[in-house]
C-alpha positions in Angstrom: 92.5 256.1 -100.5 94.8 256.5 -97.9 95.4 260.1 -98.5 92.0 261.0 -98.4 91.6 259.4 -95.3 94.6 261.0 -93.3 94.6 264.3 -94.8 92.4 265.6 -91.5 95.5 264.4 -89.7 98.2 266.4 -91.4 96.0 269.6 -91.5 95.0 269.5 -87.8 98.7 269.8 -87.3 99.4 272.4 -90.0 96.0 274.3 -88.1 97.4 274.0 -84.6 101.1 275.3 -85.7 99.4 278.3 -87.7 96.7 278.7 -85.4 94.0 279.0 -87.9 91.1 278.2 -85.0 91.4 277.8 -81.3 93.8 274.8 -80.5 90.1 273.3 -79.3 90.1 269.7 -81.0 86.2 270.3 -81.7 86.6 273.7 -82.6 89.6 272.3 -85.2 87.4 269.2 -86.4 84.5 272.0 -87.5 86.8 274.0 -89.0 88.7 271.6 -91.3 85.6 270.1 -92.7 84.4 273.9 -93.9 87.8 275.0 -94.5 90.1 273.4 -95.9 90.3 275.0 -99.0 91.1 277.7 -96.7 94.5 276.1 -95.1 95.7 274.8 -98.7 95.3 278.3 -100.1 97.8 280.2 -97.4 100.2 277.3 -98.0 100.0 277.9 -102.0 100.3 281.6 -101.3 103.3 281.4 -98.5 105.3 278.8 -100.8 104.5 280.4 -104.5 103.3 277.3 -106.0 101.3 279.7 -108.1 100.5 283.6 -108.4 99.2 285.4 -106.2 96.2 285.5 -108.2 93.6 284.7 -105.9 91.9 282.6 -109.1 94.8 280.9 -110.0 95.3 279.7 -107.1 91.9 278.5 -106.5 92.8 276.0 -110.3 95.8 274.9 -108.8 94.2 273.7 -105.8 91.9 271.6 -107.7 95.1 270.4 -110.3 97.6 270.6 -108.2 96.6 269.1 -104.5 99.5 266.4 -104.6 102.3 269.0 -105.2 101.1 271.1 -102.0 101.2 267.4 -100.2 104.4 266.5 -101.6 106.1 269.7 -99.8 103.8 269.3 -96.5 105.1 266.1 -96.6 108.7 266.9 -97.3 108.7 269.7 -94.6 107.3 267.9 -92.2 109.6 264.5 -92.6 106.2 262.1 -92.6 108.8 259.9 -95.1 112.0 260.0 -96.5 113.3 263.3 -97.9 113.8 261.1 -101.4 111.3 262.2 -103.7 110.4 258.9 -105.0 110.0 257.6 -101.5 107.7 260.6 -100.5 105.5 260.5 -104.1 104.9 256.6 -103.1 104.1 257.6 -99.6 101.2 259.7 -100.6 99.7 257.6 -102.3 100.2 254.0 -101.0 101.7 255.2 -97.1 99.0 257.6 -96.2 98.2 256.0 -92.5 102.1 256.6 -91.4 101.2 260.0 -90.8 
């Protein structure tokens, strides 16, 4: 539940640093709710979770969500770097971030 809820939160900030739309909070608002497939793609692509293959990547986005969250998470410190403590953190410590 938590994640769902507070995933806006960590892609605003992953929008703003990569400047996907203008740093406009509106303009970022609109854009995650008709993008965010979008986002998640260029992070699969720039970290290889899968290949390049444009439709692979597309089935690990629907498999695979949690691992892309697990490195945002990691990369961005939202909990400890101990794996456990992260994996417990998305799915129970969502409102930290």
């Amino acid at each position: 539940m938590g994640l769902h809820r507070q995933t806006v939160s960590v892609l605003v900030y992953i929008v703003r640093q990569n400047q996907y739309w203008s740093t406009s909070s509106d303009r970022i608002s609109i854009g995650l709710q008709r993008q965010t497939e979008t986002v998640l793609v260029y992070i699969v692509r720039q970290n290889q979770y899968w290949s390049t293959s444009s439709d692979r990547i597309s089935i690990g986005l629907h498999r695979q969500t949690e691992s892309v969250w697990v490195y945002i998470a990691r990369l961005f410190q939202f909990w400890s770097t101990s794996p456990d403590r992260i994996s417990i953190g998305l799915h129970r410590q969502t409102e930290s971030v």
